[in-house]
Backbone atoms as SQL, in Angstrom:
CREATE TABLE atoms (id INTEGER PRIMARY KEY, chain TEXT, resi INTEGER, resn TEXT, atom TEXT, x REAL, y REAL, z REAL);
INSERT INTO atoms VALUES
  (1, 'A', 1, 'UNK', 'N', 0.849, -1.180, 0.000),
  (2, 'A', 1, 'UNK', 'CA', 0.000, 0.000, 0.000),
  (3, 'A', 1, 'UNK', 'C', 0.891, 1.238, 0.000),
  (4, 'A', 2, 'UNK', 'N', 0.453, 1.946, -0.874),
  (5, 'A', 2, 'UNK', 'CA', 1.428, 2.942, -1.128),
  (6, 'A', 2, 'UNK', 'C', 0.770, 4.142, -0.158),
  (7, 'A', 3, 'UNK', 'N', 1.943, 5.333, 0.513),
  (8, 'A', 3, 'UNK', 'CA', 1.229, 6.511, 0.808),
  (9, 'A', 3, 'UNK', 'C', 0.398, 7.718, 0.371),
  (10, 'A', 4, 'UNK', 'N', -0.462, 7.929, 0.678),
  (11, 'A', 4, 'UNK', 'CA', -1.448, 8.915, 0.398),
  (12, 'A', 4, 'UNK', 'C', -0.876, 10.757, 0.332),
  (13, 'A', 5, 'UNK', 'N', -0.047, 11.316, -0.787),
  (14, 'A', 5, 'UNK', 'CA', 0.338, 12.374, 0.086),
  (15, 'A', 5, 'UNK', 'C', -1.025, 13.673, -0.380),
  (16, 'A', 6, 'UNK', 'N', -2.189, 12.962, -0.333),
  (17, 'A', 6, 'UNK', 'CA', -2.956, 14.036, -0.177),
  (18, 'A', 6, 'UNK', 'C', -3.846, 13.543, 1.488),
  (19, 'A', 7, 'UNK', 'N', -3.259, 13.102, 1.914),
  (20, 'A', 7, 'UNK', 'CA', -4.025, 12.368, 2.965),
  (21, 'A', 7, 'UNK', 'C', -4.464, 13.435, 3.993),
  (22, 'A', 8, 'UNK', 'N', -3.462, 14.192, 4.235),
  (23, 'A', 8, 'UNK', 'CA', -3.762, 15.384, 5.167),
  (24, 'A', 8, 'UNK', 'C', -4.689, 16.375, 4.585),
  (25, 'A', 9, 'UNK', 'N', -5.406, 16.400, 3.397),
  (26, 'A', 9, 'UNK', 'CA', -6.304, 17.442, 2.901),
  (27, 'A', 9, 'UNK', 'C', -7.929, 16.601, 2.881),
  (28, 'A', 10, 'UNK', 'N', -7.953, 15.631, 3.390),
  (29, 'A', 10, 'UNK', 'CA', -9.135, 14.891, 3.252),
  (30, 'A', 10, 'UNK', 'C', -10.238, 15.648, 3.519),
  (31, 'A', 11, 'UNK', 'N', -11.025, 15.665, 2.655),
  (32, 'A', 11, 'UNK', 'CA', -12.467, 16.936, 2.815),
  (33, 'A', 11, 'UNK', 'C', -13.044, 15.876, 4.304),
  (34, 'A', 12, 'UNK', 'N', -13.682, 17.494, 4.961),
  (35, 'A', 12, 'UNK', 'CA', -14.406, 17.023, 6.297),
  (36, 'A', 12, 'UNK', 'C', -15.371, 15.714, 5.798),
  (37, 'A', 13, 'UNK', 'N', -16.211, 16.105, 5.211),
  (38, 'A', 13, 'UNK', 'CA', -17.000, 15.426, 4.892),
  (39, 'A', 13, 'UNK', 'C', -16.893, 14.216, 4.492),
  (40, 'A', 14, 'UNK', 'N', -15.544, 13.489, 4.140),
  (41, 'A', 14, 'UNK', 'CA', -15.040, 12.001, 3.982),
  (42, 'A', 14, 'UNK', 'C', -14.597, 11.430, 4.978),
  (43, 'A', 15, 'UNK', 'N', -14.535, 12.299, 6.389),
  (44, 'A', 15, 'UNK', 'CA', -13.898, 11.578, 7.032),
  (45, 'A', 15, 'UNK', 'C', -14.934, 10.389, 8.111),
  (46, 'A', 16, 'UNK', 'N', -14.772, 9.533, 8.658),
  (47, 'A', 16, 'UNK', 'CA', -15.982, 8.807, 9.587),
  (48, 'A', 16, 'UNK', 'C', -16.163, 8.898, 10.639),
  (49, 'A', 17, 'UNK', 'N', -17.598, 9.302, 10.962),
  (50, 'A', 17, 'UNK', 'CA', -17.810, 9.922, 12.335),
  (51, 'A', 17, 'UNK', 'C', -17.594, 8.581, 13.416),
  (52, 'A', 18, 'UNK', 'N', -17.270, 9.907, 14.692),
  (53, 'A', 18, 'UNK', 'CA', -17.259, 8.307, 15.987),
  (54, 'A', 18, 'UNK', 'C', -18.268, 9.477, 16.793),
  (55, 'A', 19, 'UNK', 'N', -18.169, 8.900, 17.657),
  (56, 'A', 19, 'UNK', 'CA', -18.777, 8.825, 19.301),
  (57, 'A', 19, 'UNK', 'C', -18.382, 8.717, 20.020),
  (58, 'A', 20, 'UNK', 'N', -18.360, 9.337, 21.448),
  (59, 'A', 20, 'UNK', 'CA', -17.630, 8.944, 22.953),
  (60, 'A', 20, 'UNK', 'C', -18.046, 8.218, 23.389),
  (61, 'A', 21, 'UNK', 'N', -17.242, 7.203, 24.251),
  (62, 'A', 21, 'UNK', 'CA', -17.759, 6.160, 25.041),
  (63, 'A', 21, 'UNK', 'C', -18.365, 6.924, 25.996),
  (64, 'A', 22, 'UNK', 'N', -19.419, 6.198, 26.160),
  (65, 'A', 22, 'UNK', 'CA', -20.086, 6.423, 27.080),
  (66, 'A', 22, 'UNK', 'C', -19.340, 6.997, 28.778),
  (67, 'A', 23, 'UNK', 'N', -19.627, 8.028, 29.158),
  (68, 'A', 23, 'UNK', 'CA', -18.627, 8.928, 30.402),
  (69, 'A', 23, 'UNK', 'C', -17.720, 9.175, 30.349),
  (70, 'A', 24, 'UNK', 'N', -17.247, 9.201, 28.748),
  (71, 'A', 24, 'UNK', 'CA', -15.899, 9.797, 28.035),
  (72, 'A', 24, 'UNK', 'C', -15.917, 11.499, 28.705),
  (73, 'A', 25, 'UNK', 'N', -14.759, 11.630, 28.976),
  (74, 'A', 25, 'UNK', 'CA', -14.372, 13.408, 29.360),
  (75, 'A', 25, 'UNK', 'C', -14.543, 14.304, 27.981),
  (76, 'A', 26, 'UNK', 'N', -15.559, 14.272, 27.358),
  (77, 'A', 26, 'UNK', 'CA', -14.872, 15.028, 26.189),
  (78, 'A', 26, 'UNK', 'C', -15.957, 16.528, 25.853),
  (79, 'A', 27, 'UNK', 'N', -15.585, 16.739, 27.295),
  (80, 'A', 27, 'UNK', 'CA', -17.120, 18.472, 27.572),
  (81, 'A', 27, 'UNK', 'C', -17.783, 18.625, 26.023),
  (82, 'A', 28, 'UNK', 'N', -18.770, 17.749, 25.773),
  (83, 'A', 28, 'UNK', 'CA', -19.929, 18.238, 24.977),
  (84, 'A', 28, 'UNK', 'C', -19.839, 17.923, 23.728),
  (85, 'A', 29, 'UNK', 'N', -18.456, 17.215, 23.464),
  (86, 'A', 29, 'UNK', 'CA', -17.871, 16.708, 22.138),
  (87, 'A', 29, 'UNK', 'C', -18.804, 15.082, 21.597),
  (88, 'A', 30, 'UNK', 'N', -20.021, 15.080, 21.968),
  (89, 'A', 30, 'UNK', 'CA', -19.965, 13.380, 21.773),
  (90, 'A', 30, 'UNK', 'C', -19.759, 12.526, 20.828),
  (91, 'A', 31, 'UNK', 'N', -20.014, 13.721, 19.531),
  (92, 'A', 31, 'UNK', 'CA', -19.936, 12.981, 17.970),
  (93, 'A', 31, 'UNK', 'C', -19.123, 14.070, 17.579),
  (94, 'A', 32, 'UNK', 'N', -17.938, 13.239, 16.698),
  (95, 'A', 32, 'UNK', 'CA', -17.280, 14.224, 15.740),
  (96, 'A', 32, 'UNK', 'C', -16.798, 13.396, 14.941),
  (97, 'A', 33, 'UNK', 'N', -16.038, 13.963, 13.644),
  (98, 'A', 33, 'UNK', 'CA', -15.871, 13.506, 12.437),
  (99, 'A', 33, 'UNK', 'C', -14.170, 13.392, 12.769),
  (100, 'A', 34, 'UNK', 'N', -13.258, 12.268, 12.466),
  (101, 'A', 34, 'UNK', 'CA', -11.739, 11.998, 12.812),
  (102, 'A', 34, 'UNK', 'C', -11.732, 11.501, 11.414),
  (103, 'A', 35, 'UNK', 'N', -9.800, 11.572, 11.367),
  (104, 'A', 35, 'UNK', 'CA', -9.257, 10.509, 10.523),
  (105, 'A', 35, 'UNK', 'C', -7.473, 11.071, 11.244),
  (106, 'A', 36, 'UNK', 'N', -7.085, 9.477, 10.865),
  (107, 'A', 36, 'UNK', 'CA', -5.543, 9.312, 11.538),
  (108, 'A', 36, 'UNK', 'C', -4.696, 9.778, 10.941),
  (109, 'A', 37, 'UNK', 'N', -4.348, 11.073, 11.772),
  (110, 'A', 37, 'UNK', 'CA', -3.114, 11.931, 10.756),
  (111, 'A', 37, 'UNK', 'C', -2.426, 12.562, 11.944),
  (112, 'A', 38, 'UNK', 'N', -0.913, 12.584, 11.542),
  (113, 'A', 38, 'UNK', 'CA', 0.575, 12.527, 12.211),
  (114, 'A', 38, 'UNK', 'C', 0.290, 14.309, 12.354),
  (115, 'A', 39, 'UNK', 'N', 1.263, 14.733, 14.043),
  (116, 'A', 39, 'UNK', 'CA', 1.167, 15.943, 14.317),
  (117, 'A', 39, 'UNK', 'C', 1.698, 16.659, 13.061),
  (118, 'A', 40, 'UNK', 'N', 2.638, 16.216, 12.269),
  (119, 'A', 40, 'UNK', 'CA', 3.329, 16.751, 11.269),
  (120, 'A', 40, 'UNK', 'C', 2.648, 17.260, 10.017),
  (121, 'A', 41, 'UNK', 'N', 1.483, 16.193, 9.950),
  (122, 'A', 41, 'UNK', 'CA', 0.707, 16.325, 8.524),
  (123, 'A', 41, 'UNK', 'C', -0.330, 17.032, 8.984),
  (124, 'A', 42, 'UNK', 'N', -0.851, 17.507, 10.430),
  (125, 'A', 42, 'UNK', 'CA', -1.777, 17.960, 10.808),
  (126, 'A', 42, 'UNK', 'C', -0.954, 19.429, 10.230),
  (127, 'A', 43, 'UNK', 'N', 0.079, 19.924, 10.824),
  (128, 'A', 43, 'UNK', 'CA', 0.842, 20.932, 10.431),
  (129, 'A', 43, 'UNK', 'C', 0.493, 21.226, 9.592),
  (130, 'A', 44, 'UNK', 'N', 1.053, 20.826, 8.196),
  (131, 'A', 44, 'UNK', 'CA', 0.600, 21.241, 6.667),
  (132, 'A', 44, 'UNK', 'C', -0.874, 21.139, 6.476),
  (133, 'A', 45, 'UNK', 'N', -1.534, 20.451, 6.837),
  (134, 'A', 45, 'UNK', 'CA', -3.158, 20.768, 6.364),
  (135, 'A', 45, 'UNK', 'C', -3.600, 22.391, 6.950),
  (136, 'A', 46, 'UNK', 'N', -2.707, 22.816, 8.384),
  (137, 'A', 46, 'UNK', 'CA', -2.962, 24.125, 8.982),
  (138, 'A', 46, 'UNK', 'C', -2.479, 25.124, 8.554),
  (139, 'A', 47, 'UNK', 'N', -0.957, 24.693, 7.891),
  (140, 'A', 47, 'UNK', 'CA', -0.364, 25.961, 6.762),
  (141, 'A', 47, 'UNK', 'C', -1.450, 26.170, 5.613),
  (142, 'A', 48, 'UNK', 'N', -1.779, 25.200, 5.161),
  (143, 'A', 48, 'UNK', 'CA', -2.400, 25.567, 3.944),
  (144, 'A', 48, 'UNK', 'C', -4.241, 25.828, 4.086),
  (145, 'A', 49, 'UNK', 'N', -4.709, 25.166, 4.913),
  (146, 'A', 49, 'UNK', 'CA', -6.283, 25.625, 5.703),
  (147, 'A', 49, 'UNK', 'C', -6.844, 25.884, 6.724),
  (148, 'A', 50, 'UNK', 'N', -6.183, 26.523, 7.427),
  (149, 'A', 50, 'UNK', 'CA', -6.092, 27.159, 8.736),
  (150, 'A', 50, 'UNK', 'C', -7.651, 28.082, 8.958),
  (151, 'A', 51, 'UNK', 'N', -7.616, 28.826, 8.025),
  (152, 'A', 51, 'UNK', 'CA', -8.289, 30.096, 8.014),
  (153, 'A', 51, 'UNK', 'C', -10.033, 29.429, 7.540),
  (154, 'A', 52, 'UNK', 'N', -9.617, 29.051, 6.360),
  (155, 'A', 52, 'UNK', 'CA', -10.493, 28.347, 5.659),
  (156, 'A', 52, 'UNK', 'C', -11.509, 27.111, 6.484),
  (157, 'A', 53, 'UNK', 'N', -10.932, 26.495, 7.510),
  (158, 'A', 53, 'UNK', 'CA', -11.622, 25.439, 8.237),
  (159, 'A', 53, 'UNK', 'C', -11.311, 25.704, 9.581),
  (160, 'A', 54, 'UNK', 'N', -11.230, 26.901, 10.083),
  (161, 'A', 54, 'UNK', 'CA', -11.310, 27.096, 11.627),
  (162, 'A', 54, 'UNK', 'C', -10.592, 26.188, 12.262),
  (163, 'A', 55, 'UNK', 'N', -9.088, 26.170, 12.007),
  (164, 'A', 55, 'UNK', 'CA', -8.244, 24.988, 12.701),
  (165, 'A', 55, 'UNK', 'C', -7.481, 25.470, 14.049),
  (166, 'A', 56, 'UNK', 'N', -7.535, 25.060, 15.019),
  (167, 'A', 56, 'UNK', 'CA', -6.571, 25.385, 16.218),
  (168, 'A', 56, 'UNK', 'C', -5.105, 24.993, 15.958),
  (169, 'A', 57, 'UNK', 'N', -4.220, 25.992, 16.355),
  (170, 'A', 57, 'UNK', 'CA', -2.848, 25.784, 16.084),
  (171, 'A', 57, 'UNK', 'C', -2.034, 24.072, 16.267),
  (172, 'A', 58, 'UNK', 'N', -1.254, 24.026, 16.147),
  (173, 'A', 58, 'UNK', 'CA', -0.588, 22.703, 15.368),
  (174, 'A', 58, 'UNK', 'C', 0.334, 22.474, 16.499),
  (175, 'A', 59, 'UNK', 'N', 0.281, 20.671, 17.400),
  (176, 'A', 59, 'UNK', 'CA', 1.366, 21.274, 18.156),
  (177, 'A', 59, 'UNK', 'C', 2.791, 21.172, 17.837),
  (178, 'A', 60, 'UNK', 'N', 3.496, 21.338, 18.119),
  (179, 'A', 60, 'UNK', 'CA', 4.959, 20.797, 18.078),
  (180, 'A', 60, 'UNK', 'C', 5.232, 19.608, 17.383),
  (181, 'A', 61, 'UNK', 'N', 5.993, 19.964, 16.260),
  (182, 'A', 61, 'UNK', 'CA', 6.225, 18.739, 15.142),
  (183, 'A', 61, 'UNK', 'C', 7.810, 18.627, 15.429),
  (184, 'A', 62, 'UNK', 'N', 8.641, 18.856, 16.588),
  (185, 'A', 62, 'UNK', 'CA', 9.812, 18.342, 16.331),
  (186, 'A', 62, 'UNK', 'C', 10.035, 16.975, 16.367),
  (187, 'A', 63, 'UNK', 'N', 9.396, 16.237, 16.601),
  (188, 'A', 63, 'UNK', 'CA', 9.593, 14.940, 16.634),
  (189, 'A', 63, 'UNK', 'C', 7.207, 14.180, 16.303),
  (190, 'A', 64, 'UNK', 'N', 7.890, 13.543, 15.229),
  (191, 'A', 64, 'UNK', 'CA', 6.557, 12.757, 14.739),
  (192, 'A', 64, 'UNK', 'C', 5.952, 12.006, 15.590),
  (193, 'A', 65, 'UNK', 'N', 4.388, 12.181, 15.833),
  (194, 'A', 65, 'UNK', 'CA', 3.697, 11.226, 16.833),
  (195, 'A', 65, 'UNK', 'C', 2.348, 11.035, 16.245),
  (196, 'A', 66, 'UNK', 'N', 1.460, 9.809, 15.900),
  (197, 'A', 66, 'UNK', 'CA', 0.664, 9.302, 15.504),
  (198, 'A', 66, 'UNK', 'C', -0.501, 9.894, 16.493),
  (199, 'A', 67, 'UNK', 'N', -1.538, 10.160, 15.679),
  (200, 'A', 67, 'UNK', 'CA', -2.842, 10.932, 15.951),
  (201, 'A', 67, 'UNK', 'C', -3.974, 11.113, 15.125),
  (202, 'A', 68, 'UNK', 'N', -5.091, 11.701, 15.519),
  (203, 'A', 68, 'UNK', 'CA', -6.388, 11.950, 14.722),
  (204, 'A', 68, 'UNK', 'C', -6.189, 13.637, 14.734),
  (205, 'A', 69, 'UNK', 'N', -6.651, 13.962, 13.266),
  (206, 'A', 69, 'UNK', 'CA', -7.120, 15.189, 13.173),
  (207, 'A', 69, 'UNK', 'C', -8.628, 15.013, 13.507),
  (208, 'A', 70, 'UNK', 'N', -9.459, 15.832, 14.237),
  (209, 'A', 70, 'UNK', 'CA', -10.617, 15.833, 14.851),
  (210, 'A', 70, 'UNK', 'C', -11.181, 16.778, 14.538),
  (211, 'A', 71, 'UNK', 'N', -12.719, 16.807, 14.470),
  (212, 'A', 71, 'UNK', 'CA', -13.881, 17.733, 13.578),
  (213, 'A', 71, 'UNK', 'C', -14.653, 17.984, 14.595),
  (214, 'A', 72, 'UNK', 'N', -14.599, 18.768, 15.649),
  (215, 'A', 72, 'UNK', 'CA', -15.448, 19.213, 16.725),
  (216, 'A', 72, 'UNK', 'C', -17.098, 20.418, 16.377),
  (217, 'A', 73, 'UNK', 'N', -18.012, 20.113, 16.987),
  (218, 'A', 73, 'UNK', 'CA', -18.891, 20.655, 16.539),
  (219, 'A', 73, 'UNK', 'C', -19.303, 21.105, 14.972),
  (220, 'A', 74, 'UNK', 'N', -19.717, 19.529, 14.679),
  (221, 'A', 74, 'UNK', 'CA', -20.197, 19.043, 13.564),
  (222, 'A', 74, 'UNK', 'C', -21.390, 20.030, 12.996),
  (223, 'A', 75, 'UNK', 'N', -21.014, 20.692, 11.438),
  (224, 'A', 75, 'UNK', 'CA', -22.097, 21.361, 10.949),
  (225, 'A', 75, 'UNK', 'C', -22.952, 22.303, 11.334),
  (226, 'A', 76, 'UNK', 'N', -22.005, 23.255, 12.085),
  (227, 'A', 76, 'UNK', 'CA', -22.561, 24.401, 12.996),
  (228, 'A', 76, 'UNK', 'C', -21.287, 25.697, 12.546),
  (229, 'A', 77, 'UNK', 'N', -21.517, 26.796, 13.042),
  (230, 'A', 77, 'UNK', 'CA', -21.260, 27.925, 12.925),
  (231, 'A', 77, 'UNK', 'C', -19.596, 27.978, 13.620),
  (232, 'A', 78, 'UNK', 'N', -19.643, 27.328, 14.432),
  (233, 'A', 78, 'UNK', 'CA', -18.252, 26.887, 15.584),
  (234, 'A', 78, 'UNK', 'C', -17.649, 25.543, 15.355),
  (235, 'A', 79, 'UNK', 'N', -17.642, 25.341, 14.052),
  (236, 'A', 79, 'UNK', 'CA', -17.098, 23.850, 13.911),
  (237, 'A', 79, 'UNK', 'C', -15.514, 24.847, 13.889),
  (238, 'A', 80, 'UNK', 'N', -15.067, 23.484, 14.328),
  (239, 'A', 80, 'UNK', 'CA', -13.423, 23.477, 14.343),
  (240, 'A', 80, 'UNK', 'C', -12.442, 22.257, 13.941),
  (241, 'A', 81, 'UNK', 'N', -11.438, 22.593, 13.545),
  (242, 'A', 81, 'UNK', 'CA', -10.715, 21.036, 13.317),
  (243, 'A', 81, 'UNK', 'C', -9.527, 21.187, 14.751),
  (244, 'A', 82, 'UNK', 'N', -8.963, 20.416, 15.253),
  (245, 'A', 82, 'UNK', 'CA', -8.028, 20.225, 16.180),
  (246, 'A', 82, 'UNK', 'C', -7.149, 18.625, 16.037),
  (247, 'A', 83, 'UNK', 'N', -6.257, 18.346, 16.575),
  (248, 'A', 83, 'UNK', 'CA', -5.528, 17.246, 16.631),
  (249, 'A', 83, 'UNK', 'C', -5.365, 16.704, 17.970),
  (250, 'A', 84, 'UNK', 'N', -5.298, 15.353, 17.932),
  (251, 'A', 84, 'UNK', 'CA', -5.336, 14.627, 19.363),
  (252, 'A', 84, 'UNK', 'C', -4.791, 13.501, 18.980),
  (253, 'A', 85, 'UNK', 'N', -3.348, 13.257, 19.937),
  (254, 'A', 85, 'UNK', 'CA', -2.409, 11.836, 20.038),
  (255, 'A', 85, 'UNK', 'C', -3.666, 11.175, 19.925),
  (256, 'A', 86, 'UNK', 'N', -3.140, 9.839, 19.122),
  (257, 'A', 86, 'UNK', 'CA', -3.768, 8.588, 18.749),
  (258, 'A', 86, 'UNK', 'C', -4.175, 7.569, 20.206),
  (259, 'A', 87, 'UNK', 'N', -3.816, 7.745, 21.325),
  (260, 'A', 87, 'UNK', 'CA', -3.688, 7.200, 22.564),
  (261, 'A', 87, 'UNK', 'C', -4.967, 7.997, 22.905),
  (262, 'A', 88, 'UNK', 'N', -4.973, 9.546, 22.787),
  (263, 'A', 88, 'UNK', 'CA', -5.970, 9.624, 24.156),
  (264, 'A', 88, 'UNK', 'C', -7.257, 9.710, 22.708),
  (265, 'A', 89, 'UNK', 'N', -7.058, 9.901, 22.080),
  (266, 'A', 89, 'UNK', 'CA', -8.620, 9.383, 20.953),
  (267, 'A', 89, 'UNK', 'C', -9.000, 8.171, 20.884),
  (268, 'A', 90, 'UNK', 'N', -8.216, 7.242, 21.056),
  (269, 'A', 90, 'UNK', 'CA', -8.980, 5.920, 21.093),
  (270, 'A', 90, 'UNK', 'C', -9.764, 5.407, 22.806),
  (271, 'A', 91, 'UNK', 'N', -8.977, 6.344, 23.210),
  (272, 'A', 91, 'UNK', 'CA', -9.881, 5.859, 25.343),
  (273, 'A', 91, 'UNK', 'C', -10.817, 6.568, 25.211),
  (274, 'A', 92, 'UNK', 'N', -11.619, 7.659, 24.130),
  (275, 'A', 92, 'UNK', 'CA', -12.472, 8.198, 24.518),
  (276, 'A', 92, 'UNK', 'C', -13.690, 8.422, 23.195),
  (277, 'A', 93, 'UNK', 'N', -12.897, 8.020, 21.970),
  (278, 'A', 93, 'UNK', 'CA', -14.095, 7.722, 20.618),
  (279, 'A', 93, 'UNK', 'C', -14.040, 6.048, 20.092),
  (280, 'A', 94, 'UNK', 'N', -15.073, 5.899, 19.758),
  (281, 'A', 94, 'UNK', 'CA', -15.351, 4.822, 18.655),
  (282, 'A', 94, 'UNK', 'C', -15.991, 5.178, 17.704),
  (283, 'A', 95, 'UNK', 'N', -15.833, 4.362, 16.348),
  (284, 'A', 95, 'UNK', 'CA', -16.685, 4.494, 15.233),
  (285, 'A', 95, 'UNK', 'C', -18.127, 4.373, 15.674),
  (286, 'A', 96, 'UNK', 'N', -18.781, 5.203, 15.433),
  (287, 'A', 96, 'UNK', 'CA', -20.468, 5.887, 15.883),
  (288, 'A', 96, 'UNK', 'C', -21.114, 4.238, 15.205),
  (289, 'A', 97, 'UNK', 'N', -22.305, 3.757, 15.708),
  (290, 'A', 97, 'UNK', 'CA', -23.050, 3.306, 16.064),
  (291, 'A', 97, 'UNK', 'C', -23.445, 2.739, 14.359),
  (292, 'A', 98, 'UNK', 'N', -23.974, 3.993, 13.367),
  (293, 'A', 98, 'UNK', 'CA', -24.422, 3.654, 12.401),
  (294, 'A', 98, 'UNK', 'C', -23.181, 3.303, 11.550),
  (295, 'A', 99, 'UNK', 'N', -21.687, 3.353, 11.404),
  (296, 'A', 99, 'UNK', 'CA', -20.811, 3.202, 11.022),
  (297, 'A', 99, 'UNK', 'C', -20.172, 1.746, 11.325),
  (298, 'A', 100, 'UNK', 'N', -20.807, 1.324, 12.549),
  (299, 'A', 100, 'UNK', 'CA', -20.277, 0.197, 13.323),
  (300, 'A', 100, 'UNK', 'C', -21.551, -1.006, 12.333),
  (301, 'A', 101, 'UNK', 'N', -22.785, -0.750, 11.898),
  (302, 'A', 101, 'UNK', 'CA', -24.015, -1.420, 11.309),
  (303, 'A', 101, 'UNK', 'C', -24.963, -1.946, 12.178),
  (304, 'A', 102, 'UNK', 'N', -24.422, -1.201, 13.610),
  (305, 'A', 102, 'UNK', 'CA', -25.775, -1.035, 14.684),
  (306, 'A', 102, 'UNK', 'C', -26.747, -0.525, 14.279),
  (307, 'A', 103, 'UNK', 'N', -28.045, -0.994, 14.818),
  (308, 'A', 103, 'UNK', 'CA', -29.353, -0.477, 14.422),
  (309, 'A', 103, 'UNK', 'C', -29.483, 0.789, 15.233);
């Protein structure tokens, strides 16, 4: 499988929504739209659409660490994109319910 180098520009709208586990900490976040992208590539999606998709700053790319870019407040006026290590996104989302082929 070869790499994707448009991977970091993935339109919101392709990416697959999750859900918090249930008494997940995530103040008011329960559904949002993710996909797994490196602090680094989060970087360049923020150089180049920052403005354009309401992104919160990028953290520290001196050294590469596996993560979700995250779609907070889905289809509203205050949507935002942000990034979150791959560790603390998986203790607190799963693939949402209708994604999973729960009724």
């Amino acid at each position: 499988m070869s790499y994707d180098l448009n991977r970091a520009y993935i339109q919101v709208s392709d990416m697959p929504i999750f859900e918090a586990f249930k008494g997940a900490p995530v103040a008011g976040h329960l559904i949002v739209r993710a996909c797994e992208l490196s602090n680094r590539e989060y970087g360049h999606r923020h150089q180049k659409l920052a403005k354009s998709n309401n992104m919160k700053h990028p953290p520290s790319a001196d050294r590469i660490f596996a993560g979700y870019l995250v779609v907070r407040n889905i289809d509203t006026p205050t949507q935002y994109e942000t990034w979150m290590p791959g560790h603390v996104f998986e203790d607190l989302y799963r693939p949402a319910k209708a994604a999973r082929g729960a009724a």
